[in-house]
C-alpha positions as CSV (number, residue, x, y, z in Angstrom):
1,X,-0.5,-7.8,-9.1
2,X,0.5,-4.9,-6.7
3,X,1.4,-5.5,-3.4
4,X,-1.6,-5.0,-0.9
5,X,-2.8,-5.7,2.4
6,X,-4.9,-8.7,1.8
7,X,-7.3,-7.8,5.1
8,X,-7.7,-4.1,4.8
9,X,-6.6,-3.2,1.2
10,X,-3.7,-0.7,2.3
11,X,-1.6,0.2,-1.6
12,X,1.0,2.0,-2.0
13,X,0.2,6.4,-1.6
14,X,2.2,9.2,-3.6
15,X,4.0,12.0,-2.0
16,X,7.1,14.3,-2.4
17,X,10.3,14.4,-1.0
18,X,11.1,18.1,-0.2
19,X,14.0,19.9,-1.0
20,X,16.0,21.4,2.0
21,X,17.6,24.3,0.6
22,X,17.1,26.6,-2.6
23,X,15.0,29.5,-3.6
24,X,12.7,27.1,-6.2
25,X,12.2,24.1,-4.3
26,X,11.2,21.6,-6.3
27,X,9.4,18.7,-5.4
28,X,10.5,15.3,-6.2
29,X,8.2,12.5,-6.8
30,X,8.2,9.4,-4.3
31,X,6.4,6.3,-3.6
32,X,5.5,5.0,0.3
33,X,5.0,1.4,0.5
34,X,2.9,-0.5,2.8
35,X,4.9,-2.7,5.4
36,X,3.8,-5.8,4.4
37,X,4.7,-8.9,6.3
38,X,3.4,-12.7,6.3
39,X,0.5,-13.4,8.4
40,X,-1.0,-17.2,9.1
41,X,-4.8,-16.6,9.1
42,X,-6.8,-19.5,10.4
43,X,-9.7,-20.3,7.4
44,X,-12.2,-23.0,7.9
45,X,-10.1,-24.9,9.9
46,X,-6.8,-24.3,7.1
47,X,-4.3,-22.4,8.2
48,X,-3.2,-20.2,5.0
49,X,-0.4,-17.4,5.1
50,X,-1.6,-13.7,3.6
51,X,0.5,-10.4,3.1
52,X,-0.6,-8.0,5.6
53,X,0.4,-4.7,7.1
54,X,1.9,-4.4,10.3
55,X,-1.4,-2.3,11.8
56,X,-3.6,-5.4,10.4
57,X,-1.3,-7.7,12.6
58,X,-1.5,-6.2,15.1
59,X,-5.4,-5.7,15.4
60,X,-5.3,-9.8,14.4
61,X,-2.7,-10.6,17.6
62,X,-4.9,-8.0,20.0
63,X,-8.3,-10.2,19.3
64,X,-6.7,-13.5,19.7
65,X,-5.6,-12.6,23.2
């Protein structure tokens, strides 16, 4: 199973890590990962612990002010 954000779904995205210097710069393949931490969601009265991004926490800590 890959690593998501069990609330919005967030994966991990492709990009490139550029080269600095050179006439040809070539472009190296790279992977950017979701920062995923432990969050305990409140289900039907059962408190239960999900992987979620840090953006989704946040949203999740704003509403239960």
């Amino acid at each position: 199973m890959a690593r998501s954000c069990a609330i919005c779904g967030k994966t991990a995205m492709s990009g490139f890590n550029q080269q600095s210097s050179g006439m040809n710069r070539v472009r190296a393949h790279r992977r950017l990962q979701p920062n995923l931490q432990t969050l305990a969601v409140v289900e039907g009265g059962v408190v239960t612990r999900k992987l979620a991004c840090t953006r989704c926490k946040r949203t999740q800590a704003k509403k239960s002010r």
